[in-house]
VEXBADREN-61026 format. One line per field, with one value per residue: x negated, y negated, z negated of N, C-alpha, C, O in turn; residue number from 1. Coordinates in steps of 0.05 Angstrom, whole numbers, always signed. Each point is the difference from the previous one (the first is absolute). Layout:
<atoms>
n.u <- (X | ...)
n.v <- (Y | ...)
n.w <- (Z | ...)
ca.u <- (X | ...)
ca.v <- (Y | ...)
ca.w <- (Z | ...)
c.u <- (X | ...)
c.v <- (Y | ...)
c.w <- (Z | ...)
o.u <- (X | ...)
o.v <- (Y | ...)
o.w <- (Z | ...)
filo <- (NUM | ...)
</atoms>
This chain:
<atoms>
n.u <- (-152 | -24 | +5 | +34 | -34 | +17 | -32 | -29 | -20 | -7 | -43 | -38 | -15 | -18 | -34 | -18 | -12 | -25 | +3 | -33 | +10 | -2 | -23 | +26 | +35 | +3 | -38 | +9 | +39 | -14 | -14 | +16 | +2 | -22 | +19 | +26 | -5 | -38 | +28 | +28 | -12 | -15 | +33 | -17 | -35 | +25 | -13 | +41 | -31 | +12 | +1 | -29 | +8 | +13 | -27 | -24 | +0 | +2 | -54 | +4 | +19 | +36 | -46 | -15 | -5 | +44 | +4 | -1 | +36 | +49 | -20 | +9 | +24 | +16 | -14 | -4 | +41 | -3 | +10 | +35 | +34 | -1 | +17 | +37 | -10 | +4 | +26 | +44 | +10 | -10 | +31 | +9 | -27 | -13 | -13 | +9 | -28 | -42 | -9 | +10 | -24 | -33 | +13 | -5 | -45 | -23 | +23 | +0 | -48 | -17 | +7 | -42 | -4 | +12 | +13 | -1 | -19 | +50 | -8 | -28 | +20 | +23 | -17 | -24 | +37 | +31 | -24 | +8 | +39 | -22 | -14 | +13 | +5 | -21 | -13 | +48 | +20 | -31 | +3 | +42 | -28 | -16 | +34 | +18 | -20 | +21 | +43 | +15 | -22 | +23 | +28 | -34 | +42 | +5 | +13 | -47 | -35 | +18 | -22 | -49 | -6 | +5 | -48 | -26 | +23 | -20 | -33 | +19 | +16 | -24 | +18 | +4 | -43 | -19 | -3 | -15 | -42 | -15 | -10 | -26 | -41 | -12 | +17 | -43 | +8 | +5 | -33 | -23 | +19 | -38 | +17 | +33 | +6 | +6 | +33 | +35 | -16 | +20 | +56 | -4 | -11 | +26 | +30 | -25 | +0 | +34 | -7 | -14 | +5 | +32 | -22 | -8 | +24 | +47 | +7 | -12 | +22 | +20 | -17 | -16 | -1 | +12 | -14 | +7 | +43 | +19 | -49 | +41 | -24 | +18 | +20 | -12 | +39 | -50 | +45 | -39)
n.v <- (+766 | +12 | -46 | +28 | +9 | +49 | +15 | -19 | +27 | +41 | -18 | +11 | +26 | +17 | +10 | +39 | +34 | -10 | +3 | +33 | -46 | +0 | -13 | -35 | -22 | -7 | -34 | -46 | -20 | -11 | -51 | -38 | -3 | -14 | -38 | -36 | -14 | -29 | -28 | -26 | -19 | -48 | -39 | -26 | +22 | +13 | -31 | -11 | +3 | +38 | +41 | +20 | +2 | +28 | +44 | +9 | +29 | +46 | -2 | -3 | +34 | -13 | -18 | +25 | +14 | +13 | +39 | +35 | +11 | +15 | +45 | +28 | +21 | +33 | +32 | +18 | +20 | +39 | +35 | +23 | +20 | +39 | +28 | +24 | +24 | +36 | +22 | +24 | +15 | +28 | +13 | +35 | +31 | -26 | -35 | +53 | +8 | -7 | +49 | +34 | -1 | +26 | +44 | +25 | +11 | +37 | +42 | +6 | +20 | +32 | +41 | -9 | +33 | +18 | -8 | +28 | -20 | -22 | -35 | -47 | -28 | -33 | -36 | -24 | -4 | -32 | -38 | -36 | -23 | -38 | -28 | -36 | -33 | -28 | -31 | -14 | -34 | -41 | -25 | -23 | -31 | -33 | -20 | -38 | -46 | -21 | -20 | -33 | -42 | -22 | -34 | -40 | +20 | -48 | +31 | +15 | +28 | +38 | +14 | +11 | +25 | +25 | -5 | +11 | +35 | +24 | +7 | +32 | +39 | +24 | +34 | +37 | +18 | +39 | +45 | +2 | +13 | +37 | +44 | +18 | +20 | +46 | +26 | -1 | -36 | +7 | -29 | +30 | +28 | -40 | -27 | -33 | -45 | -34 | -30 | -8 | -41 | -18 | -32 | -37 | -30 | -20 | -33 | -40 | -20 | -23 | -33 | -54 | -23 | -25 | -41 | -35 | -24 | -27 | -24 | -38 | -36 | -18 | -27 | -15 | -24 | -23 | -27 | -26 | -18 | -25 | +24 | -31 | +29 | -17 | +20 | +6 | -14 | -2 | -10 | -23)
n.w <- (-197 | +32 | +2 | +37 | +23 | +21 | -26 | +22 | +29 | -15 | -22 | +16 | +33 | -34 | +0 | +6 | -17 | -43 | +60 | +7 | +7 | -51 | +47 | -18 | +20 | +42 | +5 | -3 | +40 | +41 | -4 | +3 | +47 | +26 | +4 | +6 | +48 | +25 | +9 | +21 | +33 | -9 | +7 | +33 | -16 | -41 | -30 | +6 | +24 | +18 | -5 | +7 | +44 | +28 | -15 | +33 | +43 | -18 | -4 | +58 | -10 | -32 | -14 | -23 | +40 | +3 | -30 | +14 | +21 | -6 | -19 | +36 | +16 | -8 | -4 | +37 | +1 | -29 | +27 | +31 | -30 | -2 | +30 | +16 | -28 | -12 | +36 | -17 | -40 | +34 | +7 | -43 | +35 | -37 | +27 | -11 | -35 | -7 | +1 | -29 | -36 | -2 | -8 | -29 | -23 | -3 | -22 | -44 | +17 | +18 | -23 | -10 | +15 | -26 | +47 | +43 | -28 | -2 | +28 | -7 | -38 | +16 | +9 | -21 | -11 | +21 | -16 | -42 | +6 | +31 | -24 | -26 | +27 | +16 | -25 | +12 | +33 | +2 | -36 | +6 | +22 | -19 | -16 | +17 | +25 | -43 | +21 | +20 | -23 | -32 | +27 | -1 | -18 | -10 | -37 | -6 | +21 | -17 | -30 | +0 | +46 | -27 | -7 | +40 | -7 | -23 | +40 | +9 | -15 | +25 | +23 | -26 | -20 | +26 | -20 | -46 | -13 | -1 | -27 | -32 | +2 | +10 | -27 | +3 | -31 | -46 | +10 | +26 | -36 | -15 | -33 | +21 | +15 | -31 | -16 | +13 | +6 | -33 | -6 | +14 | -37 | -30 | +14 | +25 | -45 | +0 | +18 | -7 | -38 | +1 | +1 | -33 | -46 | -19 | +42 | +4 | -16 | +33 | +31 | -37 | -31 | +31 | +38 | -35 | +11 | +34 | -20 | +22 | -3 | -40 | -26 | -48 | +23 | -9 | +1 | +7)
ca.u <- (+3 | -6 | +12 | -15 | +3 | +11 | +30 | -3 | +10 | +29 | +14 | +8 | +27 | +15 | -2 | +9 | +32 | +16 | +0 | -21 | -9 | -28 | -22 | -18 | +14 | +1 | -22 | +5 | +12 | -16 | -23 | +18 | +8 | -20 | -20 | +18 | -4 | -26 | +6 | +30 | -17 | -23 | +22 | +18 | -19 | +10 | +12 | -16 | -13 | +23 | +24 | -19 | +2 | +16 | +6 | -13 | +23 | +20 | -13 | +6 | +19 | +10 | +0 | -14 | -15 | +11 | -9 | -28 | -7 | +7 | -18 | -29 | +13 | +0 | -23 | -12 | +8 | -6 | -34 | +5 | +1 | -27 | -29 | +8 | -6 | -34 | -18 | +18 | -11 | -21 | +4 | +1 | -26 | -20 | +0 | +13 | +20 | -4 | +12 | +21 | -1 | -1 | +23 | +17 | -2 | +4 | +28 | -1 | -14 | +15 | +30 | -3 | -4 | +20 | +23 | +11 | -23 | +11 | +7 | -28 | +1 | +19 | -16 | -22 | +23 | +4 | -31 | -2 | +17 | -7 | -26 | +16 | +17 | -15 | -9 | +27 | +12 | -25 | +7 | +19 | -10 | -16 | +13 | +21 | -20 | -27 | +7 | -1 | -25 | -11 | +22 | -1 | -3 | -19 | +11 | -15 | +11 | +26 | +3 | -15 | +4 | +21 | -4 | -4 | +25 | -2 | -3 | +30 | +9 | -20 | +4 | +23 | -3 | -3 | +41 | +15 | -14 | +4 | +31 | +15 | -4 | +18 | +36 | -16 | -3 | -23 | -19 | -2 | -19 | -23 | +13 | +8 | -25 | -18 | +15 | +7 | -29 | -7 | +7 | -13 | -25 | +7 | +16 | -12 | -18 | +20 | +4 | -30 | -7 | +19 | +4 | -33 | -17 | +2 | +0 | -24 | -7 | +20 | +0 | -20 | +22 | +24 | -16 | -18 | +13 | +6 | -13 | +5 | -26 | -10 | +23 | +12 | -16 | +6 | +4 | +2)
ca.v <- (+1 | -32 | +1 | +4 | -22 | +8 | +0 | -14 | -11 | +8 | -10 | -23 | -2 | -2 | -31 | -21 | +12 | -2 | -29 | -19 | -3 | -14 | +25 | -7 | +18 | +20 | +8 | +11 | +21 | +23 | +13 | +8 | +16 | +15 | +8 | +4 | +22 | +10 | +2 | +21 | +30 | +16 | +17 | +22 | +6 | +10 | -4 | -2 | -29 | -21 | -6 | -18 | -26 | -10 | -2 | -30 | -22 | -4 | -6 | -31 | -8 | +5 | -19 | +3 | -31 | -37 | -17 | -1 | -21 | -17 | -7 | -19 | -28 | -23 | +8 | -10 | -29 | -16 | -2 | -21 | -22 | +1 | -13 | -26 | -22 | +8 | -22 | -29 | -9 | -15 | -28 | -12 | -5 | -3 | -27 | -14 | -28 | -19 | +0 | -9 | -26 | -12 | +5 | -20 | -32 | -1 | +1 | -24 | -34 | +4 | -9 | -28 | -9 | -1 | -19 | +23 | +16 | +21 | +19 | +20 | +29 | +29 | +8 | +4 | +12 | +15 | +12 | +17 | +12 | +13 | +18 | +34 | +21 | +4 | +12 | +25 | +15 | +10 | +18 | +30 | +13 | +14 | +24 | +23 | +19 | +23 | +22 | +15 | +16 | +21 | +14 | -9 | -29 | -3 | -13 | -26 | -23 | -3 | -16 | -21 | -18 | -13 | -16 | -19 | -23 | -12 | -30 | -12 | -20 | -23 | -19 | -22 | -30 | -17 | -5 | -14 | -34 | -7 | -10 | -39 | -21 | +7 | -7 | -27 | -16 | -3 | +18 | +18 | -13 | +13 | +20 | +35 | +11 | +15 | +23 | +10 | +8 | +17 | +27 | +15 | +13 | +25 | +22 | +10 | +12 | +27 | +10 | +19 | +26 | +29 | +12 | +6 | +18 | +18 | +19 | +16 | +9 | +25 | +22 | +2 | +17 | +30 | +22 | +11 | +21 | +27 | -2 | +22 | +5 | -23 | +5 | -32 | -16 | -22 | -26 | -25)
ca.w <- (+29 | +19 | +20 | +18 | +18 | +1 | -26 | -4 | +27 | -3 | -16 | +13 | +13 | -31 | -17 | +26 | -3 | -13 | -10 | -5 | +20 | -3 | -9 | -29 | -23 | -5 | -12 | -24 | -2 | +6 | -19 | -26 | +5 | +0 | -42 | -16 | +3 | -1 | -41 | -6 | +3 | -25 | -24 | +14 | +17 | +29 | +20 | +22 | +7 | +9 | -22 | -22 | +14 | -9 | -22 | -7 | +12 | -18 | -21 | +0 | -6 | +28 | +19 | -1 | +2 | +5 | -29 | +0 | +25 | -17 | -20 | -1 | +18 | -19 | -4 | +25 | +4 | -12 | +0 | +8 | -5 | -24 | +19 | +1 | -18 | -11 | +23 | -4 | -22 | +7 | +21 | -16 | -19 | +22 | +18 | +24 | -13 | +8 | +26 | -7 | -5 | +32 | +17 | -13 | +0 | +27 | +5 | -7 | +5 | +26 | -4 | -14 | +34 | +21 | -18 | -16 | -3 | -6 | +28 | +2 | -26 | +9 | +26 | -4 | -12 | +23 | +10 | -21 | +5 | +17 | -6 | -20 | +13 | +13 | -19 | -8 | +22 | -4 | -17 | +6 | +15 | -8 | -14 | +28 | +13 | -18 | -14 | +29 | +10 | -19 | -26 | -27 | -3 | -22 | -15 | -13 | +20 | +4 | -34 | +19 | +28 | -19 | -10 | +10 | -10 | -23 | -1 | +8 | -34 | -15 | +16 | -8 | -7 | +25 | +19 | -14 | +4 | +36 | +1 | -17 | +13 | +34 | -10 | -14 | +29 | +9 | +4 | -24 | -12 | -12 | -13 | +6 | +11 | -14 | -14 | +26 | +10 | -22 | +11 | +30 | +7 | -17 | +16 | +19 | -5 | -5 | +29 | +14 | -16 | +12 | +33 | +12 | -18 | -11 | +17 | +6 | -37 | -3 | +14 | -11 | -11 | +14 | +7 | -19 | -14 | +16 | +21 | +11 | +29 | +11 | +20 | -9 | +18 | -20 | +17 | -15)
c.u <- (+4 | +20 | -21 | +2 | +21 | +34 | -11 | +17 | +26 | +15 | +3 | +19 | +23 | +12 | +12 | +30 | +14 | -9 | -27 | -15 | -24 | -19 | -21 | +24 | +2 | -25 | +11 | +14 | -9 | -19 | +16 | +23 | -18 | -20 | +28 | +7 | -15 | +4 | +17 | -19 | -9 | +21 | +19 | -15 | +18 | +29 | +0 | +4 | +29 | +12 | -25 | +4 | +35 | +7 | -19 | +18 | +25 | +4 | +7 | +25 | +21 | +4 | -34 | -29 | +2 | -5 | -32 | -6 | +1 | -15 | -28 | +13 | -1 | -29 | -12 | +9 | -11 | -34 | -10 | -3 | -22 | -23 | +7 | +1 | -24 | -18 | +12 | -24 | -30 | +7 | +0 | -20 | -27 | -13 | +30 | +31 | -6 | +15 | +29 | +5 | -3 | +20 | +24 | -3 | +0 | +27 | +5 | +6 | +14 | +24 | +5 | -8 | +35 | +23 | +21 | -9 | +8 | -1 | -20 | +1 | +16 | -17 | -15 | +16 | -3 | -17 | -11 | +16 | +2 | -26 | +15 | +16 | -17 | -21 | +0 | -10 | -24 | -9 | +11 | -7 | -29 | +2 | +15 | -27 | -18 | +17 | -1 | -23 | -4 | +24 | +13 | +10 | -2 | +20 | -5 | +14 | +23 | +16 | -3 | +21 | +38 | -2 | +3 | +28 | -18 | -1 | +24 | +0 | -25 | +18 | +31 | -4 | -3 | +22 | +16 | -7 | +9 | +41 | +10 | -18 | +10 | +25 | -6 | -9 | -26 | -22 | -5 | -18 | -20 | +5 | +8 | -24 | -26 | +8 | -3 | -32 | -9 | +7 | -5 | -30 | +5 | +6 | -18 | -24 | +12 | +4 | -24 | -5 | +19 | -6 | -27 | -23 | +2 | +8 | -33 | -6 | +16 | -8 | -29 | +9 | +5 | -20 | -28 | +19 | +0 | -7 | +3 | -22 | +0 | +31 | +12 | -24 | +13 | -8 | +10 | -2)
c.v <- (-29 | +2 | -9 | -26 | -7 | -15 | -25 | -21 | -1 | -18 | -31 | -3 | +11 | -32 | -29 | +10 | -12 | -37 | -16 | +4 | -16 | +18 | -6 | +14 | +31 | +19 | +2 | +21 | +33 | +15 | +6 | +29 | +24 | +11 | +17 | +35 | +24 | +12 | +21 | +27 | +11 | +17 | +21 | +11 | +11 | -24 | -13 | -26 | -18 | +3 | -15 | -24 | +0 | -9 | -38 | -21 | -10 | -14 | -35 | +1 | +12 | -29 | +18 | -22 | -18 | -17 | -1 | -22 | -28 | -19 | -3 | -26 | -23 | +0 | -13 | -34 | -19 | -1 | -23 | -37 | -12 | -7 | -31 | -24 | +2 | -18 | -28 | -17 | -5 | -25 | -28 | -10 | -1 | +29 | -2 | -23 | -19 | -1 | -5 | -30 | -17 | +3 | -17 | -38 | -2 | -10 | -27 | -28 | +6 | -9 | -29 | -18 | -3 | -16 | +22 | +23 | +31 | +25 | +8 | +21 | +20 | +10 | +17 | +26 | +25 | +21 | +30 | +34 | +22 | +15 | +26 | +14 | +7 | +27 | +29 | +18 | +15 | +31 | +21 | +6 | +14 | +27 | +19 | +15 | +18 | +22 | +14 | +15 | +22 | +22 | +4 | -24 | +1 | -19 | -25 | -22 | +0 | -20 | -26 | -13 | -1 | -14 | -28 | -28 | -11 | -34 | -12 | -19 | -27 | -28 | -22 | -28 | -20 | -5 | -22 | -21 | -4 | -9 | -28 | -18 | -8 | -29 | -26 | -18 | -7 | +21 | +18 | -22 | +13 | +30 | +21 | +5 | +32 | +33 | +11 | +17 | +23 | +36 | +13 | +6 | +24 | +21 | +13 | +18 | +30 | +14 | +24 | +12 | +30 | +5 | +6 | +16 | +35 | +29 | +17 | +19 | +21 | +26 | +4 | +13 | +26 | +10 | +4 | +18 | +24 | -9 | +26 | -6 | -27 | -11 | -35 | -21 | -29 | -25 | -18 | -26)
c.w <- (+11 | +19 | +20 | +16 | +14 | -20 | -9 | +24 | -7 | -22 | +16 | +9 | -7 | -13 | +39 | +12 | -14 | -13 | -12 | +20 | +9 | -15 | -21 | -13 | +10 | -10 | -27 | -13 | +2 | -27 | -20 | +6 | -4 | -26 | -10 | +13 | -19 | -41 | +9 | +7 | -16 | -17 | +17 | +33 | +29 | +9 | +25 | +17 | +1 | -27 | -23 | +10 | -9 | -31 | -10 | +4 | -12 | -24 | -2 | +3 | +31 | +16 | +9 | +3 | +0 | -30 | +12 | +19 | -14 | -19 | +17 | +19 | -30 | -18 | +18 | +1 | -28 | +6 | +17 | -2 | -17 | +17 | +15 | -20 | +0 | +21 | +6 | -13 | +6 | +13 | -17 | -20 | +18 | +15 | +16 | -10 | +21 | +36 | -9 | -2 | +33 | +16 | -20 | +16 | +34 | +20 | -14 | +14 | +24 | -1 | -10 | +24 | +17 | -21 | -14 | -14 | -4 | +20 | +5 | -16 | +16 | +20 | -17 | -22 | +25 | +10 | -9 | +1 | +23 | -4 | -18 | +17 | +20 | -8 | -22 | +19 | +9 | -15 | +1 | +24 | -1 | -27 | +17 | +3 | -10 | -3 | +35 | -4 | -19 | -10 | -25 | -14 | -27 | -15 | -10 | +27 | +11 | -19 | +13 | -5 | -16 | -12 | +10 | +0 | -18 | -6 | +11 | -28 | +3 | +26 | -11 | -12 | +23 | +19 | -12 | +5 | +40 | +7 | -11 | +17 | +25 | -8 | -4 | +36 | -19 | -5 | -26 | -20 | -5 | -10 | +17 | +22 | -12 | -8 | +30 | +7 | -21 | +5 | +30 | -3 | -22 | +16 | +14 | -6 | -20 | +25 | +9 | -20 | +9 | +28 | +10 | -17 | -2 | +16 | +1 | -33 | -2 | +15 | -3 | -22 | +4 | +3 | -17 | -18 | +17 | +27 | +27 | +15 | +9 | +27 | +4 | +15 | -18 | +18 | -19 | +21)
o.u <- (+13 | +7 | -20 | +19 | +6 | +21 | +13 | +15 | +15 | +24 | +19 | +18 | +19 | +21 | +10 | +15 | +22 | -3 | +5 | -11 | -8 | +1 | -21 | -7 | -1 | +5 | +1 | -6 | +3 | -2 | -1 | +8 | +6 | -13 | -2 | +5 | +8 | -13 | -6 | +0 | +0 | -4 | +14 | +13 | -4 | +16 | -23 | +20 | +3 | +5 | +11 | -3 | +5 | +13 | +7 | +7 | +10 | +22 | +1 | +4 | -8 | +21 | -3 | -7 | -18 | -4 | -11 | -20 | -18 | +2 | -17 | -11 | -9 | -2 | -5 | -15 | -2 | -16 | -17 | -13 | -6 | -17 | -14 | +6 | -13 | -17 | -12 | -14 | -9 | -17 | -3 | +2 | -4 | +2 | +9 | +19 | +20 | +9 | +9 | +14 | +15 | +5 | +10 | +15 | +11 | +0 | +3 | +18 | +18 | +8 | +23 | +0 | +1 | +2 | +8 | +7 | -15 | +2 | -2 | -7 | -5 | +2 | +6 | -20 | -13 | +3 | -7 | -12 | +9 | -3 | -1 | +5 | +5 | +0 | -18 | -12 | +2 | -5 | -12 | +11 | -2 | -17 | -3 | -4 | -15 | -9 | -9 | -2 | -13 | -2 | +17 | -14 | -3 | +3 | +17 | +17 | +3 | +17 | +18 | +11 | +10 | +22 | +12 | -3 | +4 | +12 | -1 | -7 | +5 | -3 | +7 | +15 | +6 | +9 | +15 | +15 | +10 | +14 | +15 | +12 | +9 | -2 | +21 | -6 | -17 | +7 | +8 | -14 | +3 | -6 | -10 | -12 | -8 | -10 | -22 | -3 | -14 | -13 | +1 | -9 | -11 | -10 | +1 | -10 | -14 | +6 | -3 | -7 | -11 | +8 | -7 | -17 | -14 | +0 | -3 | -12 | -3 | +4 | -6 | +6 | -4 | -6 | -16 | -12 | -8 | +13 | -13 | +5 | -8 | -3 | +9 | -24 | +23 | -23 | +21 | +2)
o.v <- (-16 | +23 | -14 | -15 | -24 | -10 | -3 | -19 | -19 | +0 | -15 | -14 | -4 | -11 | -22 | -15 | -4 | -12 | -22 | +22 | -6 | +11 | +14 | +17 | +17 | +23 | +22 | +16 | +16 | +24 | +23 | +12 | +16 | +19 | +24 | +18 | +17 | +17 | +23 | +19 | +24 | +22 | +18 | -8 | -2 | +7 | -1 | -12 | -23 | -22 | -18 | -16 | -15 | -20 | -14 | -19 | -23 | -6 | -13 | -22 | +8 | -4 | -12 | -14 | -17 | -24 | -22 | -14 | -17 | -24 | -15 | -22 | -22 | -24 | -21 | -19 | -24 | -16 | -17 | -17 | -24 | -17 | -20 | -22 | -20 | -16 | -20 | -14 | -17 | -17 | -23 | -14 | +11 | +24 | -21 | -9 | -5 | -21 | -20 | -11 | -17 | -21 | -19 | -14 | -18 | -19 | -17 | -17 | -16 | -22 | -8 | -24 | -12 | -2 | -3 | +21 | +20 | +24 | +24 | +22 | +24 | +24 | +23 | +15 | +21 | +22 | +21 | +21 | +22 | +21 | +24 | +24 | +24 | +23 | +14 | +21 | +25 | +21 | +21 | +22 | +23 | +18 | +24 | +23 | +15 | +20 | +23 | +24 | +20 | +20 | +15 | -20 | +22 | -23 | -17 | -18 | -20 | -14 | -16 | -14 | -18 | -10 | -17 | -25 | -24 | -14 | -24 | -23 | -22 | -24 | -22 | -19 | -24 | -19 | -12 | -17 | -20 | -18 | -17 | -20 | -22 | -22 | -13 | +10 | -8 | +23 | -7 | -18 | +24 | +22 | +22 | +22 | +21 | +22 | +9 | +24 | +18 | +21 | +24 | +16 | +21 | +23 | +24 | +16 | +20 | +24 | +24 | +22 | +21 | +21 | +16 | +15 | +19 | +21 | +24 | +22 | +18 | +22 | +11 | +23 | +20 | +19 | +15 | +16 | +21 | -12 | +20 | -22 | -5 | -13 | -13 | -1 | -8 | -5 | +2 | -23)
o.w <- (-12 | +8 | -4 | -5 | -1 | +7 | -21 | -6 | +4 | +0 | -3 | -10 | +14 | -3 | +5 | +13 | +11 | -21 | -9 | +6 | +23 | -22 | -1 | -16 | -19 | -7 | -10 | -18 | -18 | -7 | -10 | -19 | -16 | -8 | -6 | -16 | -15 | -14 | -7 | -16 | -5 | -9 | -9 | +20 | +24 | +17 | +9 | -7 | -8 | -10 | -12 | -19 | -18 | -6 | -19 | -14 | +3 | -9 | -21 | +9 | +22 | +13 | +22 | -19 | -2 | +2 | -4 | -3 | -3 | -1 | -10 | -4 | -3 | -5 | -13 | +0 | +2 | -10 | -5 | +10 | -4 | -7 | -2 | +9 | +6 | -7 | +9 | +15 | -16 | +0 | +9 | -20 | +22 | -6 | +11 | +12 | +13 | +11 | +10 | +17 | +10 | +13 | +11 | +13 | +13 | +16 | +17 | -1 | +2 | +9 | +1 | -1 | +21 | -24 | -23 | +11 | -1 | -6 | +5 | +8 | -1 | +4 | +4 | -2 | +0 | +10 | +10 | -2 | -2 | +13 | +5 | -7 | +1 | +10 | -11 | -5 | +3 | +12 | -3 | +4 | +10 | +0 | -1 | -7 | +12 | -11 | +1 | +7 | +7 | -13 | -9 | +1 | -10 | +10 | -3 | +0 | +15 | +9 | +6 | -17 | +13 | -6 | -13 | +4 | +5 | -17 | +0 | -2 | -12 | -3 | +8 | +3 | -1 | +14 | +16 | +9 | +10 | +11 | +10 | +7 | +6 | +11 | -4 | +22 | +16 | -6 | -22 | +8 | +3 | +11 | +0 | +1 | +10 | +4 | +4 | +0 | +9 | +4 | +3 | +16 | +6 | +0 | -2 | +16 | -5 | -1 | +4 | +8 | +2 | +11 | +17 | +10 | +6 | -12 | -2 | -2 | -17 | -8 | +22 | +8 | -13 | -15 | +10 | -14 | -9 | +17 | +1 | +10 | +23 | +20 | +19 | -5 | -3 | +6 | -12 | -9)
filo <- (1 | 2 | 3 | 4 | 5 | 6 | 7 | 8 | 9 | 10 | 11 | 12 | 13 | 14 | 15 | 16 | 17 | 18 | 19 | 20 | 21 | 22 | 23 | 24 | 25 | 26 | 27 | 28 | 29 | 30 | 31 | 32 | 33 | 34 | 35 | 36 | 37 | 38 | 39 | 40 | 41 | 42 | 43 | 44 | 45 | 46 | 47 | 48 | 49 | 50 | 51 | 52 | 53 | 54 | 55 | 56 | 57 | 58 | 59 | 60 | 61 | 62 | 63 | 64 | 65 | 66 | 67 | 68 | 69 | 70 | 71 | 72 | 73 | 74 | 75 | 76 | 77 | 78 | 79 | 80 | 81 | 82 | 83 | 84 | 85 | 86 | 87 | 88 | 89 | 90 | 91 | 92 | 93 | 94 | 95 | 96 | 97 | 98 | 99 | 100 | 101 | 102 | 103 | 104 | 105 | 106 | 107 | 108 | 109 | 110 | 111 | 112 | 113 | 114 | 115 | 116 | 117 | 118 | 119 | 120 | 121 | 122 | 123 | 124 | 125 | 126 | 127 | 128 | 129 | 130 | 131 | 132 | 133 | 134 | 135 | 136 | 137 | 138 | 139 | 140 | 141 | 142 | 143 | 144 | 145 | 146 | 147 | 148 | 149 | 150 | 151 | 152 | 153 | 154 | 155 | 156 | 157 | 158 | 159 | 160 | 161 | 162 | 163 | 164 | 165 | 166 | 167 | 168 | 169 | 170 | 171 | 172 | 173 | 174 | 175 | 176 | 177 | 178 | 179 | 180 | 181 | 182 | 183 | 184 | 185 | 186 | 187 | 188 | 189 | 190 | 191 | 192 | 193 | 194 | 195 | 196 | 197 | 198 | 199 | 200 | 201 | 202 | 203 | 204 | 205 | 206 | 207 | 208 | 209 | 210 | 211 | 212 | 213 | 214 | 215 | 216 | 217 | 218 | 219 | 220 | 221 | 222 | 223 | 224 | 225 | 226 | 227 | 228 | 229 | 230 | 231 | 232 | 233 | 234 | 235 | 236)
</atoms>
């Protein structure tokens, strides 16, 4: 015996009763409710829709969904992080080494232009910083607006958009060199010059891989997994 369209509806908002509230997990949840049903019948024909659902439900524990949420959040964040390197890491091989190498030597020869070269780095730091937050804020609005329009929101990119602290850690070698030279009457040296131009073009291109790539790779993604009628309006 099949469950009907009907009792399928029903496991959804089942599964959205009890706290999953992203509609890639509750597909999963649902199919696996539903097989696991669709079995209890074959061994027990007459029983019946709601107690075979309860008897599944009982099966995750008395936290019920929350180990399951738990284990793909973490599952995802390492997938995550797995793509973010994966496009990190072209910047590091031809051809677009060579744009790296250029924003480095770029920031460089500039900052090697001014008697304090420390403050163009904070300027150009600042900059950086305002594009990632900028950028954030971007983002969680266009996610707000795919869920007004469809009803739907989506764990992979919920994971996302938690991630984005990440390039914070790459900014302390530059905070350190800006702080001891700032404290200094004389000018930054070669050295921190460099080091300095290194970590802000690292940082910035960790930036734009999370804010400009990998948004569109994600929700390309979503919707070749769970093609709702085309509902996911993919803005890159």
């Amino acid at each position: 015996m099949k469950l009907t369209s009907e009792q399928i509806e029903i496991l959804y908002v089942f599964t959205r009763k009890h706290f999953v509230e992203w509609y890639d997990l509750q597909s999963e949840l649902v199919d696996h409710l539903a097989n696991s049903i669709e079995a209890g019948w074959e061994a027990d024909p007459n029983l019946s829709f709601e107690a075979a659902l309860q008897i599944q439900f009982q099966k995750f524990g008395i936290f019920g969904f929350t180990g399951i949420i738990e284990q793909r959040q973490k599952f995802l964040g390492k997938k995550y992080q797995k793509l973010i390197w994966t496009y990190y890491r072209e910047f590091f091989r031809l051809p677009k080494i060579v744009l790296t190498a250029l924003g480095m030597y770029g920031i460089y020869s500039i900052a090697s232009l001014f008697g304090r070269p420390e403050y163009f780095l904070f300027v150009v730091l600042i900059l950086v910083m305002a594009f990632m937050t900028i950028g954030m804020h971007k983002r969680r609005k266009e996610s707000e607006l795919r869920y007004i329009q469809t009803g739907k929101k989506w764990l992979f990119e919920t994971t996302a958009q938690n991630f984005r602290v990440l390039p914070i850690f790459i900014l302390q070698p530059a905070f350190s060199i800006f702080s001891r030279m700032i404290n200094y009457d004389e000018p930054m040296s070669a050295l921190g010059i460099a080091i300095s131009s290194i970590c802000i073009t690292l940082y910035a291109l960790l930036a734009y891989v999370q804010l400009r790539i990998l948004p569109g790779k994600i929700l390309s993604e979503i919707r070749a997994t769970y093609p709702v009628e085309n509902e996911i309006a993919i803005k890159v």
